[in-house]
PAVO-377206 format. One record per residue (C-alpha): x, y, z; residue in one letter; chain. Coordinates in Angstrom, 3 decimals. Each point is the difference from the previous one (the first is absolute). Layout:
# residues N
((X Y Z) 'a' 'A')
...
//
This chain:
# residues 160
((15.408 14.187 -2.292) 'x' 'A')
((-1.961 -0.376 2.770) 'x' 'A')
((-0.991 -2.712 1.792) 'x' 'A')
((-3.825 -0.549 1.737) 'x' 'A')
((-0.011 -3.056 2.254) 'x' 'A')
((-3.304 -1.900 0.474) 'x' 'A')
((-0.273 -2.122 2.866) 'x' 'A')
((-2.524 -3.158 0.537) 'x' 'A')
((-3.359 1.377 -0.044) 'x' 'A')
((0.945 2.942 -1.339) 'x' 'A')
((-0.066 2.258 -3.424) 'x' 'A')
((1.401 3.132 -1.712) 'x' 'A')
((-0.086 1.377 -3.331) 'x' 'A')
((2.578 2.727 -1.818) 'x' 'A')
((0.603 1.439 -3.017) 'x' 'A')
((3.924 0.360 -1.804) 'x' 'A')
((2.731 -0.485 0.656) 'x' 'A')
((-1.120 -2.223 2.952) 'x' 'A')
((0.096 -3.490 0.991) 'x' 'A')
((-2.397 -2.229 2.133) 'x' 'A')
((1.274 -2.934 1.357) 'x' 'A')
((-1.095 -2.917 2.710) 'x' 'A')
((2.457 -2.324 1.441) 'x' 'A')
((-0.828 -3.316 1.046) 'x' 'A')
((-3.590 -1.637 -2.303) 'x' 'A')
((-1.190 -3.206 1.174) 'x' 'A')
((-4.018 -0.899 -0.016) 'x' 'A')
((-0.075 3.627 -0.229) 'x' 'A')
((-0.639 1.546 -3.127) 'x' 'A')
((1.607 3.405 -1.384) 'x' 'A')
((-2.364 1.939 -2.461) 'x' 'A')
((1.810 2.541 -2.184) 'x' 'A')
((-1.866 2.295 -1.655) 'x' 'A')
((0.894 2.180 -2.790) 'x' 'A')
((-0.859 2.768 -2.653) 'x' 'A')
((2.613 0.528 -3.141) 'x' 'A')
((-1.140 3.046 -0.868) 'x' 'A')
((-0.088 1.701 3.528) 'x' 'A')
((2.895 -1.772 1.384) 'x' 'A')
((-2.053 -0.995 2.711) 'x' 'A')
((0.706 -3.051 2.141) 'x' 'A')
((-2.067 -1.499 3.007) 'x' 'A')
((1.579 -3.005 1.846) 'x' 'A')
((-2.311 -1.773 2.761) 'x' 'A')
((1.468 -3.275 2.485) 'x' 'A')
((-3.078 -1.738 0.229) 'x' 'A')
((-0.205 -2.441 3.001) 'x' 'A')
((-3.554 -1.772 -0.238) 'x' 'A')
((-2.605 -0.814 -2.317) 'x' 'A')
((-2.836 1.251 2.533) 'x' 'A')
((-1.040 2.159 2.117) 'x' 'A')
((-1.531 -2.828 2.160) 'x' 'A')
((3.350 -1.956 0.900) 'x' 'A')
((0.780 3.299 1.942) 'x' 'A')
((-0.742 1.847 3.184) 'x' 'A')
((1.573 3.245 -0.885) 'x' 'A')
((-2.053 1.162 -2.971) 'x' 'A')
((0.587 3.566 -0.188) 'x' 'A')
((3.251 -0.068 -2.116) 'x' 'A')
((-0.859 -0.143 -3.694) 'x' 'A')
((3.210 -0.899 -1.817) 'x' 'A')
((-0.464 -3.921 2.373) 'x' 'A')
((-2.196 -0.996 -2.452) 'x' 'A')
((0.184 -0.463 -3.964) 'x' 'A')
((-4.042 1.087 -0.402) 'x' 'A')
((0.524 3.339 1.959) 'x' 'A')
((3.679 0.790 -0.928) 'x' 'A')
((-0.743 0.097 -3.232) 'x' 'A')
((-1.837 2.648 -0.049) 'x' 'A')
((1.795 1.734 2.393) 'x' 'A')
((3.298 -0.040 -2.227) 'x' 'A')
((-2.025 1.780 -2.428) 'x' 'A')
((-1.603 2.979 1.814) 'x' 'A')
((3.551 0.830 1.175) 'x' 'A')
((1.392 -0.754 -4.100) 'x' 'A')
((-3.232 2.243 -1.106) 'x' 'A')
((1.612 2.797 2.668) 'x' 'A')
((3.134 -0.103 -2.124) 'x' 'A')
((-1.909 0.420 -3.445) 'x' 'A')
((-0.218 -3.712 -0.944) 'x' 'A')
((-3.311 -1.222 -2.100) 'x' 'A')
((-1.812 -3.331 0.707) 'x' 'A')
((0.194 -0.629 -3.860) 'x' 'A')
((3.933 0.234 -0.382) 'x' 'A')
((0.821 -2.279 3.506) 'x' 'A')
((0.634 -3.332 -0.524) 'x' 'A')
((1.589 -2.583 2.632) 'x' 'A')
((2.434 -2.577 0.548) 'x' 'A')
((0.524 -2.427 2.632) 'x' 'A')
((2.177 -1.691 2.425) 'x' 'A')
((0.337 -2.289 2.945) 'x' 'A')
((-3.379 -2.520 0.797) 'x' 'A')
((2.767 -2.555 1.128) 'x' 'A')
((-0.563 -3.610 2.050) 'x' 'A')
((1.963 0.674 2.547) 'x' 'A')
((-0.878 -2.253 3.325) 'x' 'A')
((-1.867 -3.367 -1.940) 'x' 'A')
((0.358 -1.592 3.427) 'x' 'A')
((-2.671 2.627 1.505) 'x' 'A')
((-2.174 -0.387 -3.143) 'x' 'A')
((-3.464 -1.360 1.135) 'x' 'A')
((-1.236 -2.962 -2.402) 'x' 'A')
((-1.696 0.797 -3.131) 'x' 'A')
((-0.029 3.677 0.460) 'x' 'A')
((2.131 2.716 -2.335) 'x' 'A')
((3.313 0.762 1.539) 'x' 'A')
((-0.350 3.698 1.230) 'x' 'A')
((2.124 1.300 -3.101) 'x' 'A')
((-1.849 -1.505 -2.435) 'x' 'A')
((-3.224 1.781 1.858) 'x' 'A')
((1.658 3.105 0.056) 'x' 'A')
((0.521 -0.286 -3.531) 'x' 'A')
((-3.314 -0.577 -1.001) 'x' 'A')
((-1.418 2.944 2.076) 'x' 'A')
((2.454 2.177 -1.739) 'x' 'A')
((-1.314 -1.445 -3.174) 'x' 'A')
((-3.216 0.750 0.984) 'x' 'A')
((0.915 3.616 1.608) 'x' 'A')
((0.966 0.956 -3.171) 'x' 'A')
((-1.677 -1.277 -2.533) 'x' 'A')
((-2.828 2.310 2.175) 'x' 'A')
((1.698 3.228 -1.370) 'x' 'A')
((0.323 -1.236 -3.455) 'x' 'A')
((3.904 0.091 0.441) 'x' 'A')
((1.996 -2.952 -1.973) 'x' 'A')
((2.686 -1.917 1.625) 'x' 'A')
((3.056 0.305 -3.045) 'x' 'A')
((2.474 -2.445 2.276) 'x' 'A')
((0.555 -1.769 2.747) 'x' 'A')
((2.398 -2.766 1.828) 'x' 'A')
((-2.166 -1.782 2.632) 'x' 'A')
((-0.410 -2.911 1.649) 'x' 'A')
((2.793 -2.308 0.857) 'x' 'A')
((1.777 -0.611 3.284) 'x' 'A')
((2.359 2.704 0.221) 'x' 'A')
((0.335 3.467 1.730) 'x' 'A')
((0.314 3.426 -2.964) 'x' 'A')
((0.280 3.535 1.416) 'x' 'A')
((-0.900 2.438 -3.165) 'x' 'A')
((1.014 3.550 -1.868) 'x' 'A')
((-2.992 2.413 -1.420) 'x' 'A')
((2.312 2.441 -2.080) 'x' 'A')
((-2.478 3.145 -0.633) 'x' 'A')
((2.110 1.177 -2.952) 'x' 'A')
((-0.804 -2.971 -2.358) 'x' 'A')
((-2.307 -2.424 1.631) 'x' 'A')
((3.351 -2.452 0.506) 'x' 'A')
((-1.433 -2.975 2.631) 'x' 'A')
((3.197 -1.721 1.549) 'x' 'A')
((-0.965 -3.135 1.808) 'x' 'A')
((3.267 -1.457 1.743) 'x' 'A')
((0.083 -3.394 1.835) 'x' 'A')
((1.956 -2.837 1.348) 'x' 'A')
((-2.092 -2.425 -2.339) 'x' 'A')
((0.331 1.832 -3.320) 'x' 'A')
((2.454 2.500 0.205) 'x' 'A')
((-0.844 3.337 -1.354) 'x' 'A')
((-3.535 0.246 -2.954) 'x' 'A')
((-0.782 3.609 -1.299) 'x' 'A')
((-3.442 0.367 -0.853) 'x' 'A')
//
């Protein structure tokens, strides 16, 4: 099997006998994508909710509401169909409470609700997630058969 790493700010897709995988979730949030009957998978390490909170605007896979659709031009490349994809999710964590201004959404939980938001825009359904908390994950997209592993110090190992 081969293994696709995808950094912070960063995405990749592949089809098979291939595995995606980001080390290392806190706020940030990964969004796996994936169609069954293509063996398609998409896998995206979102680091803010907007484009606004950032200087550098030019990479796409930064931010949930243009990642999204970037994951799936590069899954339609591969022969994936909007209808078949479906997503899970991972990370969104409260990582630094001390730096949390009052009364405003940690940054995970913002993150989480753009990705919501990002893909509820394509019409794709979100058929998992582990989110939230105060612990790190660092995820596993298996293309073969969909297979999410989310692994952390908080909950051990969930397979979504």
């Amino acid at each position: 099997m081969r293994e696709i790493s995808v950094r912070v700010a960063d995405a990749a897709v592949g089809q098979g006998d291939v595995m995606l995988s980001t080390l290392g979730l806190g706020s940030c949030i990964a969004i796996a994508l994936y169609d069954a009957r293509a063996h398609v998978a998409g896998l995206a390490h979102i680091l803010l909710p907007s484009e606004a909170l950032a200087r550098d605007r030019d990479n796409r896979a930064k931010f949930a509401a243009t990642a999204v659709p970037l994951l799936l031009e590069r899954m339609r490349a591969l022969g994936a169909r909007d209808a078949n994809i479906v997503a899970k999710l991972a990370g969104g964590a409260s990582m630094f409470t001390s730096l949390l201004t009052q009364g405003g959404p940690a940054i995970g939980e913002r993150n989480l609700i753009a990705t919501r938001i990002a893909l509820a825009s394509h019409g794709i359904r979100v058929m998992g997630e582990d989110v939230g908390g105060g612990h790190g994950r660092s995820v596993f997209l298996h293309a073969c058969d969909g297979r999410f592993e989310i692994r952390s110090m908080g909950k051990g190992c969930v397979v979504l």
